[in-house]
N, C-alpha and C positions, 0 to 999 in steps of 0.2 A: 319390665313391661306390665300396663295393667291387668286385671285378671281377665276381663274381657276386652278384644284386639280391636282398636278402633280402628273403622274401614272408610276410607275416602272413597267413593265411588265413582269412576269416569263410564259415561255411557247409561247412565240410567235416566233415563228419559222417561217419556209419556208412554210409549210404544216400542217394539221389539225384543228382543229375546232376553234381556237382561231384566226389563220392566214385567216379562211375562211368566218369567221361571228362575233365573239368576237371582234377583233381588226375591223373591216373596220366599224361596228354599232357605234363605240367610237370614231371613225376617221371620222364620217358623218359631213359637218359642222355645222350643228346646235347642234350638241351635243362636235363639239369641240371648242366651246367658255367655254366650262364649265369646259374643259380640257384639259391636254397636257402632252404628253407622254415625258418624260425626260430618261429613262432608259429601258432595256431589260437584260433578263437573260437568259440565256437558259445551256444545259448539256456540252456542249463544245465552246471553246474561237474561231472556225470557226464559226460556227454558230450561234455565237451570235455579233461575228462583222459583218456577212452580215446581220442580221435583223439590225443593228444598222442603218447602212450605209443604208439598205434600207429605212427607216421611217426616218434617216435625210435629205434625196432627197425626198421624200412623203410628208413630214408633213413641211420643211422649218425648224425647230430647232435641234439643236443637239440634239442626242439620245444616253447615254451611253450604253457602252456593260458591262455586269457579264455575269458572267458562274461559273459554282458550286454552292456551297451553298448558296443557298435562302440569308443567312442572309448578305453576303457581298452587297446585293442590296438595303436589306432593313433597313440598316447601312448609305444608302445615306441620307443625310441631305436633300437633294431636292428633294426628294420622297416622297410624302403624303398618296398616298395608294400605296400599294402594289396588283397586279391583277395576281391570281395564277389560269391558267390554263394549271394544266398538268394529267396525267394518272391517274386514281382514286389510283390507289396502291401508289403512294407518296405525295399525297394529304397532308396529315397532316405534315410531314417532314418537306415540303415545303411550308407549312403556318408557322407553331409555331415559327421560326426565325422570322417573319416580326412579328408576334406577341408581342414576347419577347422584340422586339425594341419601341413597344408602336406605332406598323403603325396602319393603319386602313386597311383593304380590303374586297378583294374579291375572292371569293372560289367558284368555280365551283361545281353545284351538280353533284356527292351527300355527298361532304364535308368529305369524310374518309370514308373508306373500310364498316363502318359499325357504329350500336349505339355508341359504346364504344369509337372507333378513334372521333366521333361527338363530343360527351360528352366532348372529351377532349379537344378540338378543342375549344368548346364552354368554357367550365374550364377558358381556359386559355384569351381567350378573355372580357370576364366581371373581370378575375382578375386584367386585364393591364386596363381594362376602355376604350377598343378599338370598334369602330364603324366598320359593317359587311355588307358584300353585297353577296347573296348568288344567284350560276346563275338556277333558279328559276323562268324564265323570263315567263312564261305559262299565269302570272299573270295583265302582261301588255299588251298583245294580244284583241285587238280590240274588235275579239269576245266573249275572258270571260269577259271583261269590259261590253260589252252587254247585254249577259246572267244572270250577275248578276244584274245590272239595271233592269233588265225585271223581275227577281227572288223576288226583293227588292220590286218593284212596283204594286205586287199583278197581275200581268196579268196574270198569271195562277193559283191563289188564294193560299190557304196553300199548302206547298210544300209533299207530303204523299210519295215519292218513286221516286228511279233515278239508273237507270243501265247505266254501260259503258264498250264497248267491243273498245280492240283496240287488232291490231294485227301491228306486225315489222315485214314483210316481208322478205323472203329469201335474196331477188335483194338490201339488206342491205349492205349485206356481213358481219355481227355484231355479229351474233348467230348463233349456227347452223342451219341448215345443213351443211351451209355453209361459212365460216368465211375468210374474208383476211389476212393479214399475219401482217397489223396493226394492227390487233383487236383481236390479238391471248392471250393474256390477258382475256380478257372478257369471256372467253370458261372455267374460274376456279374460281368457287365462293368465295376464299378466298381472290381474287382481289377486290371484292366490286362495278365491273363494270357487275349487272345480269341484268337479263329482269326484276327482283320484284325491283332492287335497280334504275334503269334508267329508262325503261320504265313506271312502276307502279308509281313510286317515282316524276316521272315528271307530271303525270295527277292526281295522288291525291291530289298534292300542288294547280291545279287547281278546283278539283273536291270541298274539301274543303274550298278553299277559295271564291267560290263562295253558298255551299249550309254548312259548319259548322262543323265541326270539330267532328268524329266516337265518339262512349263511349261505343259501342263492337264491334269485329272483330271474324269470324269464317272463316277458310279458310281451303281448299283444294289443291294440287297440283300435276302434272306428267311432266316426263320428254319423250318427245316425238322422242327428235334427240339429242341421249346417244353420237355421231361421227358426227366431225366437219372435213368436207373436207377443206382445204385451198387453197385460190387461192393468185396468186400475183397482184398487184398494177395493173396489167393490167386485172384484172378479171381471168385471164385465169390459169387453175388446175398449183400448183406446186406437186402432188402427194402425198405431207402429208398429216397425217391426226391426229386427235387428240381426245384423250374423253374426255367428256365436264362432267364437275360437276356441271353444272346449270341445275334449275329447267325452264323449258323451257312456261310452264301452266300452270295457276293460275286464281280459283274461287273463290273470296274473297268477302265475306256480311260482313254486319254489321247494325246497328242501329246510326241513326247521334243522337247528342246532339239536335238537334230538335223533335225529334222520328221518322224521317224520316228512311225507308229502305234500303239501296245502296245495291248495289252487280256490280262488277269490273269482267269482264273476259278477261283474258290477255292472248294472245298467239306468238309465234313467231315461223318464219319457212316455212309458206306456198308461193305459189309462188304468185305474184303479177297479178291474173289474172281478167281478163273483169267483173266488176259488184261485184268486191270482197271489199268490206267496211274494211277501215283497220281501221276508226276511227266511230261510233256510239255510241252518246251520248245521252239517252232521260230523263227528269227531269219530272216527272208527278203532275199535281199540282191540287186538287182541280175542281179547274176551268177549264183546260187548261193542256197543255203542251207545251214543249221546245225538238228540235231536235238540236243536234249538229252532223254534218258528214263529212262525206270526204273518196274519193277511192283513192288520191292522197298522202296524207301527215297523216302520225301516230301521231305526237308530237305538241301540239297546241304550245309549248314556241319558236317555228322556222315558226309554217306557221297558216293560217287561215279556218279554214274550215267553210262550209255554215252553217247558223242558219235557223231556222223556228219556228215561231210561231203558232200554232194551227194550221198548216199546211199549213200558207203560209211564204215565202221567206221574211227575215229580212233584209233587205239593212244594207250594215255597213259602214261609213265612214274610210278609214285608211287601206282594207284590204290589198289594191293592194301594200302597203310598205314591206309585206315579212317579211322575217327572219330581214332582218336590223332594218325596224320600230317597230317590239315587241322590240327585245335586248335593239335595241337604247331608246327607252321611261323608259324600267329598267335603265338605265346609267342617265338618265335624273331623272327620281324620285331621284334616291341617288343624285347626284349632288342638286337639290334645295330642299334635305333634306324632300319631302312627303311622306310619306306611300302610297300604302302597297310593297314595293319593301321588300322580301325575306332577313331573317338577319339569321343568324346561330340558334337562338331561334327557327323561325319556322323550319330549318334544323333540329335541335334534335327533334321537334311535331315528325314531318313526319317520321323522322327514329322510332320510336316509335311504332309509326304503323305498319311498316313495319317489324319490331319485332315481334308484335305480330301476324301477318301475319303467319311468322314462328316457334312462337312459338304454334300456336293454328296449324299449320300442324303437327308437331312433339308430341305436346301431346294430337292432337286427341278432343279437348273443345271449348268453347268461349272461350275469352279474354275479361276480362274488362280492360280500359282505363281508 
């Protein structure tokens, strides 16, 4: 392989999350001596000649254009991985071509609509003997690298219990109440883009990977905002409205393989107001505890929130890098091949979970794992 991994990109467009954080973390220069973007795909032959054009003025190398089917990109011979970031609803589609060609890549969480789309997802990757990068990036974040250091190190002695509340906020526009007209998707749980599969999905992967992996789940749930107002691109009401088939709140315990207690309270919907905690995490240990917070930012795999140790303030090296320096240090782990960078294996754990999540609301029990 060459020294640096040339990447075919599906989904990088004008706009959204790959155009906004995905591509520019990969395009930073110290993560692009390791890499270099040769291709782009996207849904139609406009749109993907101006990303072309755009990243061949941006980056100095040609950049091909695809459009349509995934597999005409991942059919290029100088294309090493394939990087598939598009709408959870065609997630797997749009992987299992690059697959089938024996690429290597990367799949945006949460990897398919759900366990089954995963499973196969996964199927089909250890069949071809394909290496996996799943965006999962929560794990390279300064302060769960901390946290777990701190976890690890006995500073707050054995770990006996750890709660996390996080909330997604209205001023999202993601969920209801209130949804934009991009994310009009995300309002029908058969899309695979909920608050339990994104939200929950994204801080479990951290949750666990810094205190060990559930071996029961009991969970609870309501749906609080049944009608999703839609606004346009500019915020402002287009007067649809839509009913939402997602479960909007979520009480989830369980028991870690430590014998440690978790419990998770997820909510989304409320308004973003003065003194409102969207993100509270506390790990109680023995000795000590670990505070993890923030009134700013929900989702640790884009931003940093403060730590504290026994109640006083953790200095952390690295946080002021943002959404780019988590992403970018995930793109960096895969590139010089270290662990623990996110592979489609830990995607099927985590879907797992989240299963039984659902399955233990529906029949009313625990779940063992």
């Amino acid at each position: 392989m060459p020294s640096r991994i040339r990447v075919g990109f599906v989904g990088l467009s004008a706009t959204g999350w790959a155009a906004a954080n995905l591509g520019p973390a990969l395009f930073q220069p110290s993560i692009q001596t390791k890499y270099k973007l040769v291709a782009v795909s996207t849904t139609n032959e406009t749109s993907a000649k101006a990303s072309a054009e755009k990243y061949t003025a941006q980056l100095g190398n040609d950049v091909k254009a695809y459009h349509g089917n995934t597999a005409l990109i991942a059919a290029d011979p100088d294309v090493d991985l394939v990087v598939v970031s598009v709408k959870t609803p065609h997630h797997k589609d749009a992987v299992l071509p690059a697959i089938a060609q024996k690429k290597n890549f990367f799949l945006e969480w949460p990897a398919g609509r759900g366990l089954e789309e995963t499973l196969e997802i996964q199927a089909a990757a250890h069949r071809q003997g394909v290496k996996s990068i799943i965006g999962l990036q929560g794990r390279h974040s300064p302060v769960i690298k901390k946290v777990k250091e701190l976890v690890q190190s006995g500073a707050i002695g054995t770990v006996r219990s750890t709660v996390m509340i996080g909330l997604v906020a209205r001023d999202s526009n993601f969920w209801p109440p209130i949804v934009s007209e991009a994310h009009v998707y995300g309002v029908d749980s058969t899309n695979g883009a909920t608050p339990l599969s994104i939200g929950v999905g994204h801080q479990l992967d951290s949750l666990t990977f810094v205190l060990g992996d559930f071996s029961t789940i009991n969970a609870t749930a309501t749906t609080i905002y049944p009608t999703a107002a839609i606004v346009g691109a500019d915020g402002n009401p287009t007067g649809k409205t839509l009913a939402a088939t997602i479960v909007d709140h979520y009480a989830i315990s369980g028991v870690l393989k430590s014998g440690a207690l978790a419990s998770i309270t997820w909510r989304t919907g409320y308004k973003k107001t003065p003194g409102r905690r969207l993100l509270l995490w506390e790990i109680d240990g023995e000795e000590g505890s670990i505070r993890v917070e923030s009134d700013e930012f929900t989702f640790m795999n884009i931003a940093n929130p403060t730590v504290s140790l026994n109640g006083e303030k953790v200095e952390i090296a690295g946080v002021e890098s943002g959404a780019l320096g988590i992403i970018g240090a995930a793109w960096d782990a895969y590139a010089s091949g270290d662990q623990p960078y996110a592979t489609i294996d830990d995607a099927v754990k985590n879907h797992h979970v989240l299963d039984a999540v659902k399955r233990s609301i529906a029949e009313g029990k625990t779940i063992v794992l």
